[in-house]
mmJSON file of the N, C-alpha and C atoms, coordinates in Angstrom:
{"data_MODEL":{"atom_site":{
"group_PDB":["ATOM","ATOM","ATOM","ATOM","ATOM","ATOM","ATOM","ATOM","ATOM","ATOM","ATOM","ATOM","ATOM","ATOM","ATOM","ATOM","ATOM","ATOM","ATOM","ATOM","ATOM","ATOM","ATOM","ATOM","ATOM","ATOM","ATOM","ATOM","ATOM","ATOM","ATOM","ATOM","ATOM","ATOM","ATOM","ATOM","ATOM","ATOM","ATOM","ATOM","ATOM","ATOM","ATOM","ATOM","ATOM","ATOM","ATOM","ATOM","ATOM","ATOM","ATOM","ATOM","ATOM","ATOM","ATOM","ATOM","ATOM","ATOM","ATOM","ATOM","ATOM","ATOM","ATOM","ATOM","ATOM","ATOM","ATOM","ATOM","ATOM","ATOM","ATOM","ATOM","ATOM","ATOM","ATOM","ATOM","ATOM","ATOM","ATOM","ATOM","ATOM","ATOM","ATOM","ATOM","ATOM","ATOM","ATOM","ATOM","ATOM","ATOM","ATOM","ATOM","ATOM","ATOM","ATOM","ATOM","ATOM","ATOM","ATOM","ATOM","ATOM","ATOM","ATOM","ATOM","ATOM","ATOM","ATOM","ATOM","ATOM","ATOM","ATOM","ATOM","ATOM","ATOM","ATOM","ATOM","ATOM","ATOM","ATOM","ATOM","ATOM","ATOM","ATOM","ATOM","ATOM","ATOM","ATOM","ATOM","ATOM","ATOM","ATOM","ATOM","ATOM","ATOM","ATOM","ATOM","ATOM","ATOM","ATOM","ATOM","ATOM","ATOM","ATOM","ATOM"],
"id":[1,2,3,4,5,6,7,8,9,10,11,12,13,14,15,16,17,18,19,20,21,22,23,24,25,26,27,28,29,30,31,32,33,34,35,36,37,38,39,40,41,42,43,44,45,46,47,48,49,50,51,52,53,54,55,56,57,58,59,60,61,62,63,64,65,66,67,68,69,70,71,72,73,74,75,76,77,78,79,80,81,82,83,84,85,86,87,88,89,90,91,92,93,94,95,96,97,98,99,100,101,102,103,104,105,106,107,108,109,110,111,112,113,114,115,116,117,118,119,120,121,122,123,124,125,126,127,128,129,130,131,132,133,134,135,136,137,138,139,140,141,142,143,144],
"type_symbol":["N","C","C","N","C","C","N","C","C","N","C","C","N","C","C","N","C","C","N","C","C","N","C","C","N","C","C","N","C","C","N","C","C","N","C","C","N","C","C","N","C","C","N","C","C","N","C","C","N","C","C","N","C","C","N","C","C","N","C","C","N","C","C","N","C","C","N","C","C","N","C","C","N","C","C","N","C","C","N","C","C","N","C","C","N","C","C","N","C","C","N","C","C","N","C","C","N","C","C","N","C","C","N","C","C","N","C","C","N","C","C","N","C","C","N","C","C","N","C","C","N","C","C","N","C","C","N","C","C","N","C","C","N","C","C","N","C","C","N","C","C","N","C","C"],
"label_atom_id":["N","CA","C","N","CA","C","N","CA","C","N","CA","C","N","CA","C","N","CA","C","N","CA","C","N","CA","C","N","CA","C","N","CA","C","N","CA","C","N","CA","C","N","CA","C","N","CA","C","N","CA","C","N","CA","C","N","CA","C","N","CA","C","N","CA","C","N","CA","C","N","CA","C","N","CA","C","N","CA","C","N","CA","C","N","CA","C","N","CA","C","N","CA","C","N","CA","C","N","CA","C","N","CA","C","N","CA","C","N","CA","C","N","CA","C","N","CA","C","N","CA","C","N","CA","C","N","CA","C","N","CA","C","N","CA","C","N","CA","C","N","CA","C","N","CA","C","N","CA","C","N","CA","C","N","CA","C","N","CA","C","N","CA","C","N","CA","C"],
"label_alt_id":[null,null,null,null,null,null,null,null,null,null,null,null,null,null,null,null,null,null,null,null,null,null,null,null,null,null,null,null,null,null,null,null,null,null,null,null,null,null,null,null,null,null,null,null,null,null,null,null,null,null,null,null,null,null,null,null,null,null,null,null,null,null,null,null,null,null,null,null,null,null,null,null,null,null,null,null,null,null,null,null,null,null,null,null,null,null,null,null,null,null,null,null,null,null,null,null,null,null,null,null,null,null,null,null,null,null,null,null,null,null,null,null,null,null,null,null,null,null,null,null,null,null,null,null,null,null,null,null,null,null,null,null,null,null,null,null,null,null,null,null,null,null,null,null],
"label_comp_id":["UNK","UNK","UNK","UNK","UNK","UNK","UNK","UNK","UNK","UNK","UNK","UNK","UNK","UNK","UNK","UNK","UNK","UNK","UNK","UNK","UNK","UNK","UNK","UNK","UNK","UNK","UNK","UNK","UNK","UNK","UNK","UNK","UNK","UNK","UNK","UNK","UNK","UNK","UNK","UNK","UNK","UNK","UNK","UNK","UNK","UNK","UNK","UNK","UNK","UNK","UNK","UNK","UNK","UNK","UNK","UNK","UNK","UNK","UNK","UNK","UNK","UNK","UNK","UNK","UNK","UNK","UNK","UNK","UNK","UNK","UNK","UNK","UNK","UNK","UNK","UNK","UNK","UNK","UNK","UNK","UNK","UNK","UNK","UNK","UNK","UNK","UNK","UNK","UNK","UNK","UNK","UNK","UNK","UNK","UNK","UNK","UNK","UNK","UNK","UNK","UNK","UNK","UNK","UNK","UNK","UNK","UNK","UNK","UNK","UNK","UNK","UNK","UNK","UNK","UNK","UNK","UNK","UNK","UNK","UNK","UNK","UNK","UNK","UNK","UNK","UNK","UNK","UNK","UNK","UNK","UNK","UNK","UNK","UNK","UNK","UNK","UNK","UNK","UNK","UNK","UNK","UNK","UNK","UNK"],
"label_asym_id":["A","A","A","A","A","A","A","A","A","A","A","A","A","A","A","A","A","A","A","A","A","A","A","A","A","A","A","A","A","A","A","A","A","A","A","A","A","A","A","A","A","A","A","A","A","A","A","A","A","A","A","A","A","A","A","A","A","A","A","A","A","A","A","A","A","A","A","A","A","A","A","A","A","A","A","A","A","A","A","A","A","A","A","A","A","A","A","A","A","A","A","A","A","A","A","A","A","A","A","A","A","A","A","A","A","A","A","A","A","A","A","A","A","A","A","A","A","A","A","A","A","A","A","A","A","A","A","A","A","A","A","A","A","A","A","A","A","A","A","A","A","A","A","A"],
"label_entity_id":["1","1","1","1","1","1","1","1","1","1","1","1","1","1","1","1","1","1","1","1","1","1","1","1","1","1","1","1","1","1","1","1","1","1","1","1","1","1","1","1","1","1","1","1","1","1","1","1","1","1","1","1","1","1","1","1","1","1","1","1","1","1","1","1","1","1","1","1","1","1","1","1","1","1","1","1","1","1","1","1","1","1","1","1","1","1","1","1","1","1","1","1","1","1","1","1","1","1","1","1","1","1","1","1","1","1","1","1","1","1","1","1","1","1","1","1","1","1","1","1","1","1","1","1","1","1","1","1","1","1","1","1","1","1","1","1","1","1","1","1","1","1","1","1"],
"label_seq_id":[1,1,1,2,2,2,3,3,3,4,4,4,5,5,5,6,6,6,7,7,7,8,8,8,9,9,9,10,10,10,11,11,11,12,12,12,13,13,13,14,14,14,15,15,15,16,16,16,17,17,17,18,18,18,19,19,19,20,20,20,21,21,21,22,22,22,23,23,23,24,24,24,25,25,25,26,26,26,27,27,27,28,28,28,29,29,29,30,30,30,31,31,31,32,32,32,33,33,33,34,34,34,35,35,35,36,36,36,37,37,37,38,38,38,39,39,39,40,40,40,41,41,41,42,42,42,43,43,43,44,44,44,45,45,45,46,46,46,47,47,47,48,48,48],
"pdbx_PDB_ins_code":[null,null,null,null,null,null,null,null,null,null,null,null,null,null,null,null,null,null,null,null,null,null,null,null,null,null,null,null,null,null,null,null,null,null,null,null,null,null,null,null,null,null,null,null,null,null,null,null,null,null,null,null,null,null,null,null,null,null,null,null,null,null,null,null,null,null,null,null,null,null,null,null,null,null,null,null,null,null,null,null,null,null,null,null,null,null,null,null,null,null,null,null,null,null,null,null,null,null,null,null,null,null,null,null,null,null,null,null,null,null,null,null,null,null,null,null,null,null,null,null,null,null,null,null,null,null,null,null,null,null,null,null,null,null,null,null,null,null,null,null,null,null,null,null],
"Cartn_x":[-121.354,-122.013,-121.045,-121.226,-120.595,-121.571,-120.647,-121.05,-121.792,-122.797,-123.389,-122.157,-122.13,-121.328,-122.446,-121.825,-122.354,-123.585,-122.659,-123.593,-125.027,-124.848,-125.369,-126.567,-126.355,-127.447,-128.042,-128.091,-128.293,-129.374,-128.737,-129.985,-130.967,-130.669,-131.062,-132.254,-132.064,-133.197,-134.022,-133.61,-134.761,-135.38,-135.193,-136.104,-136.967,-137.091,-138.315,-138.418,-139.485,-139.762,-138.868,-138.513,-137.524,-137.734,-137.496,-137.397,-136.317,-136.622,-135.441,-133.77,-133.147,-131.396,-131.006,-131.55,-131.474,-131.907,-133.358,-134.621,-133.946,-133.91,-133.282,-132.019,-131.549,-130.102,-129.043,-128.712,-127.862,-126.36,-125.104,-124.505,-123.269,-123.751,-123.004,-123.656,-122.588,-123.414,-124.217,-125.44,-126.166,-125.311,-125.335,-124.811,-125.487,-125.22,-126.294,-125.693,-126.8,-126.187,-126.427,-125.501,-125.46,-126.623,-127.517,-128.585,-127.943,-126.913,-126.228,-126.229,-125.906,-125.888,-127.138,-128.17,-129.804,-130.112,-129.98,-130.537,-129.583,-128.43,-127.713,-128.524,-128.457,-128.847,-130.617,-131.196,-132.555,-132.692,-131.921,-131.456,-131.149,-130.429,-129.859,-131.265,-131.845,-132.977,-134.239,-134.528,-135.359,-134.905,-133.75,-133.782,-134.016,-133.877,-133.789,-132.823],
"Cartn_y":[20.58,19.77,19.613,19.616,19.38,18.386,18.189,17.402,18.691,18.559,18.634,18.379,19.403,19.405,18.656,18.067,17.474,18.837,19.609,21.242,21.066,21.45,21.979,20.606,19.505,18.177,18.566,19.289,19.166,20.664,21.705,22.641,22.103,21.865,21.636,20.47,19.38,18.425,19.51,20.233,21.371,22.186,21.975,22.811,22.262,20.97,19.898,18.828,18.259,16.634,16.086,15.07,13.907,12.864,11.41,10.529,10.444,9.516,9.01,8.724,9.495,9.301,7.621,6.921,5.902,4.51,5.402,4.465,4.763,5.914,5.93,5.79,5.168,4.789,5.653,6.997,7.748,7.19,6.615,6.354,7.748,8.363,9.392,10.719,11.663,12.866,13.271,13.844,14.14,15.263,15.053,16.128,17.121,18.15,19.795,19.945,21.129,21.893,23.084,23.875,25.439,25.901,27.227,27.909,27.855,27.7,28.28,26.699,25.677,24.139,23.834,24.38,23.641,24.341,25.836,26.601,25.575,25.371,24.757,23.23,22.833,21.362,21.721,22.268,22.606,22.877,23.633,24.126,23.21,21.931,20.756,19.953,19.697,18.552,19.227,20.303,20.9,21.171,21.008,20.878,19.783,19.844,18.35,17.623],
"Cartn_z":[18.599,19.587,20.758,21.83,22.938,24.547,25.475,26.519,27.626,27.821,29.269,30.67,31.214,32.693,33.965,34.528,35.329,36.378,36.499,36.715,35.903,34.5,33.851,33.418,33.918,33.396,34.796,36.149,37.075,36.716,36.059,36.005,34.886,33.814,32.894,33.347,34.171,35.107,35.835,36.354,37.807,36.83,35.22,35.041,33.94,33.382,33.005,34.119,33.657,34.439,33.746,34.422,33.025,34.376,33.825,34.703,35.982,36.774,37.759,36.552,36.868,36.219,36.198,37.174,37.627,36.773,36.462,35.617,34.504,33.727,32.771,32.078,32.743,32.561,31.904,32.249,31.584,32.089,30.434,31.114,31.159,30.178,29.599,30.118,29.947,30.098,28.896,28.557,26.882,26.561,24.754,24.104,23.655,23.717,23.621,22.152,21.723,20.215,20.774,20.277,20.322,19.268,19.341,19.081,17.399,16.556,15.496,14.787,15.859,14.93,14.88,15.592,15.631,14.203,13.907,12.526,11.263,11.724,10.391,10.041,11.239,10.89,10.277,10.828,10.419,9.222,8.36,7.411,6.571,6.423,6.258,6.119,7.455,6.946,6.482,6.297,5.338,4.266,3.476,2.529,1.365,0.214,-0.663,-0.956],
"occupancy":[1.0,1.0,1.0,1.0,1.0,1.0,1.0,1.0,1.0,1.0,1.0,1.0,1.0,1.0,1.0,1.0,1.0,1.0,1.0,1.0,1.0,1.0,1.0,1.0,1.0,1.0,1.0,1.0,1.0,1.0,1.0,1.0,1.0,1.0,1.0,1.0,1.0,1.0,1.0,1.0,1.0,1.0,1.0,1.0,1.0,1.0,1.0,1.0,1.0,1.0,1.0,1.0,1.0,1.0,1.0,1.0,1.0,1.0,1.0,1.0,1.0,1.0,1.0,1.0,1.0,1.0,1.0,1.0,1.0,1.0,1.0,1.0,1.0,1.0,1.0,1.0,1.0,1.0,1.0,1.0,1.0,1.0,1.0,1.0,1.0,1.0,1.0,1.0,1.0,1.0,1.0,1.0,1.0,1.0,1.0,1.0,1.0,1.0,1.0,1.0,1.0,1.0,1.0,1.0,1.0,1.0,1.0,1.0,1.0,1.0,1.0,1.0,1.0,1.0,1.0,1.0,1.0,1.0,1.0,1.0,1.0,1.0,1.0,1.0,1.0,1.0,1.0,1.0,1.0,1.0,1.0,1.0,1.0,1.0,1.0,1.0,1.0,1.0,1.0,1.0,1.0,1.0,1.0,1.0],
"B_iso_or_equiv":[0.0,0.0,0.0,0.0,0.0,0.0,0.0,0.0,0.0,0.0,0.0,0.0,0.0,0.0,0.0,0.0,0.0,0.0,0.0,0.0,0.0,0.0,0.0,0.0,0.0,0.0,0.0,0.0,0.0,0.0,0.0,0.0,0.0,0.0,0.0,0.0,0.0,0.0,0.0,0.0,0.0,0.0,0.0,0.0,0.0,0.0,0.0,0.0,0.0,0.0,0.0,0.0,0.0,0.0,0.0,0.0,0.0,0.0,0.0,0.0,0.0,0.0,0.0,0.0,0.0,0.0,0.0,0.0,0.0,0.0,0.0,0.0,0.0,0.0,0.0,0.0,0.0,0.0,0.0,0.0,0.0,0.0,0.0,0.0,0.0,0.0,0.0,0.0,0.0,0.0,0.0,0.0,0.0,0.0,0.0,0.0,0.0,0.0,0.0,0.0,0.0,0.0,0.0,0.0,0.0,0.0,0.0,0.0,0.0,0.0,0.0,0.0,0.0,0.0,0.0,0.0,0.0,0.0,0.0,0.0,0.0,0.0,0.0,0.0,0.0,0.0,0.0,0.0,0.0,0.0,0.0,0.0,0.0,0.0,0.0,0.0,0.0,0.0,0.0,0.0,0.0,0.0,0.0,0.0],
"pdbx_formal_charge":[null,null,null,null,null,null,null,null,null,null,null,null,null,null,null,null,null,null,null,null,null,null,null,null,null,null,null,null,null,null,null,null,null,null,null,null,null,null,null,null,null,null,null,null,null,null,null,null,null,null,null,null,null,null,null,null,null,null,null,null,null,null,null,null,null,null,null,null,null,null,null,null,null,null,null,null,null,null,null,null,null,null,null,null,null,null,null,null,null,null,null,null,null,null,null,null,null,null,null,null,null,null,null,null,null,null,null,null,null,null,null,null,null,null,null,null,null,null,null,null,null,null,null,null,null,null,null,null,null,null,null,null,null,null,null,null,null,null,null,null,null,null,null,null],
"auth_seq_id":[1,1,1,2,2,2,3,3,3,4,4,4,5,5,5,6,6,6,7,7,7,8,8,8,9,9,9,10,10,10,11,11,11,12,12,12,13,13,13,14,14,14,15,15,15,16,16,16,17,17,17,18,18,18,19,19,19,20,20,20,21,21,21,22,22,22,23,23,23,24,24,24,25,25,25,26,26,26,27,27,27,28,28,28,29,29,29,30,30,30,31,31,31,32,32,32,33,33,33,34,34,34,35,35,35,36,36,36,37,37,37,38,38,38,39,39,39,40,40,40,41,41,41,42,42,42,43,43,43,44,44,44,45,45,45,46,46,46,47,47,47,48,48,48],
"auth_comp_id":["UNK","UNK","UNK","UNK","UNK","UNK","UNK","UNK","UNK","UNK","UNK","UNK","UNK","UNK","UNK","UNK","UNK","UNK","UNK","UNK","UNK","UNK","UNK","UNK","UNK","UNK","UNK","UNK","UNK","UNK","UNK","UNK","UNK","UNK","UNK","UNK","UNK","UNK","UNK","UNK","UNK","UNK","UNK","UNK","UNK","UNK","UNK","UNK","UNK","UNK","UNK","UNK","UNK","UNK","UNK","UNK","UNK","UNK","UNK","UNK","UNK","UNK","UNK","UNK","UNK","UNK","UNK","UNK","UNK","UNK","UNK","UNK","UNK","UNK","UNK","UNK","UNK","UNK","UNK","UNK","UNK","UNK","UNK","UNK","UNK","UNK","UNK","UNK","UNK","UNK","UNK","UNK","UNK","UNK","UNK","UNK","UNK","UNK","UNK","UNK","UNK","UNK","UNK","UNK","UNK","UNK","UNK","UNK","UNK","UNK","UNK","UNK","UNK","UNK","UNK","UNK","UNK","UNK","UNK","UNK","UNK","UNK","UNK","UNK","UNK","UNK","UNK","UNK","UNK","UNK","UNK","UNK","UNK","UNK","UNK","UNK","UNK","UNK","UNK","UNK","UNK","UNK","UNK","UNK"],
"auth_asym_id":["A","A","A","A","A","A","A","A","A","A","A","A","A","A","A","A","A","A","A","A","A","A","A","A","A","A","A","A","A","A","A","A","A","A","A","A","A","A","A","A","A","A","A","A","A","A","A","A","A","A","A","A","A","A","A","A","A","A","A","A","A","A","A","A","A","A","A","A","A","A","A","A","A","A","A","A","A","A","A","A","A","A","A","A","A","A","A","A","A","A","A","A","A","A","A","A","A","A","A","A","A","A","A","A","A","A","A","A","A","A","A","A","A","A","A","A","A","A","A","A","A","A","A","A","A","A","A","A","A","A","A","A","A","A","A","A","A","A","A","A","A","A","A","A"],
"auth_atom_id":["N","CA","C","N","CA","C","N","CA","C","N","CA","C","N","CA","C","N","CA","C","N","CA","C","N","CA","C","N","CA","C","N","CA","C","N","CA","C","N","CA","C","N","CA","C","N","CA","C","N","CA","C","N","CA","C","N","CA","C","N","CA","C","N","CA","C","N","CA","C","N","CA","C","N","CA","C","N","CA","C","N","CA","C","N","CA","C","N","CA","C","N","CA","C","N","CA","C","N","CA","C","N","CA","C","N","CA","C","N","CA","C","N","CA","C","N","CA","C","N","CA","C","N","CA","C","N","CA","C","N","CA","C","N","CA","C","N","CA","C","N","CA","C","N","CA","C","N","CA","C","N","CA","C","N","CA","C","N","CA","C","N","CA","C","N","CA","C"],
"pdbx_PDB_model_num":[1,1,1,1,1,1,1,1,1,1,1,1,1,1,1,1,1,1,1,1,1,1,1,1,1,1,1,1,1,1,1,1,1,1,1,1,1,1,1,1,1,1,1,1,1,1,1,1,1,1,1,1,1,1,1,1,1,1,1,1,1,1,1,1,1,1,1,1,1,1,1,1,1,1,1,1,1,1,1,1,1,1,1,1,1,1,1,1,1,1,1,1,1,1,1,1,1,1,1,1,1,1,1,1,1,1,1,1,1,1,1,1,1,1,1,1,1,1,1,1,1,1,1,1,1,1,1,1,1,1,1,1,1,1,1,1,1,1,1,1,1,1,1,1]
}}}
């Protein structure tokens, strides 16, 4: 897991709707998962 670059929260916004930054009070930058931790963790909560 890692932090969003101030860059990259800036493309990552131009390319959904998401609210005003403002309204939503981000105080942090959001944390992303790499394509490899989303299958593990998936992997993890589908199991028993």
């Amino acid at each position: 897991m890692f932090e969003l670059t101030k860059e990259e929260l800036k493309n990552w916004r131009s390319q959904i709707v998401t609210s005003n930054q403002y309204i939503m009070g981000l105080r942090h930058l959001p944390m992303a998962f790499t394509e490899q931790e989303v299958a593990m963790l998936s992997g993890i909560l589908n199991s028993d």
